[in-house]
N, C-alpha and C positions, 0 to 999 in steps of 0.2 A: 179489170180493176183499174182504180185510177186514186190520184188523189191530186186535189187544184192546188195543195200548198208544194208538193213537188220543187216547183219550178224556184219558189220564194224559198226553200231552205236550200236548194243548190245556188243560187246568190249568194247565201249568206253564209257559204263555203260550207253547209255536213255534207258529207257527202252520203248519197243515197244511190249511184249506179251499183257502189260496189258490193253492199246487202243482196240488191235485188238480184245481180247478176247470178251470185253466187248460188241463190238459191232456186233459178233459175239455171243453175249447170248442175247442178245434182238436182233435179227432178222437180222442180214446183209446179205443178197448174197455173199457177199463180204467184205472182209476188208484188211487194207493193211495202212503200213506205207506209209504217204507222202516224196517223196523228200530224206533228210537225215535226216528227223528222229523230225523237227518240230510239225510235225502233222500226225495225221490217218485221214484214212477216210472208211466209209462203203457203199456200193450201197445198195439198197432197192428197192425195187418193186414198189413206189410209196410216192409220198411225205405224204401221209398219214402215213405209215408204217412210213418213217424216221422222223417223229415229233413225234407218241407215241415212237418210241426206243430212242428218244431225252430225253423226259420227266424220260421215263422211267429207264434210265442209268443216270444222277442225281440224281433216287432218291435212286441207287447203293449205296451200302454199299461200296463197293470195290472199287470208283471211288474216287482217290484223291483228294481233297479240291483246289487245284490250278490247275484243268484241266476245260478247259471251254467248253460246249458240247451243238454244235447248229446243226440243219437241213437247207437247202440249195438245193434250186431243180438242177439241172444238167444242165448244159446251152449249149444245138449244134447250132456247125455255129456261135460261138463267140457272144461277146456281143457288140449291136448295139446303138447307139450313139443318 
């Protein structure tokens, strides 16, 4: 995963290790800033896996008080009407 604006929102002081990290110490496959820098996000093996790393990263010590941290299954082939 990657993203080139990375480097251009940590200049511009959001910070973006400590999403990543987090969600990266309770279990992501993957993690990666969203976009420029709104949001992260982590893949997981299964919406089970990303509802306990959900619970479980709230109940982080290290997670700021004004970050809000939900699970969300993956939707292919867009969503249908």
């Amino acid at each position: 995963l990657g993203n080139d604006l990375s480097h251009a929102a940590e200049m511009l002081g959001i910070e973006v290790a400590r999403p990543v990290h987090l969600l990266n110490k309770h279990g992501a496959l993957g993690a990666q800033m969203s976009g420029s820098g709104a949001a992260s996000f982590g893949l997981f093996a299964d919406i089970d896996s990303a509802e306990r790393a959900t619970q479980a990263i709230r109940a982080d010590a290290d997670l700021p008080r004004d970050y809000a941290v939900f699970s969300a299954p993956l939707i292919a082939g867009g969503v249908q009407r």
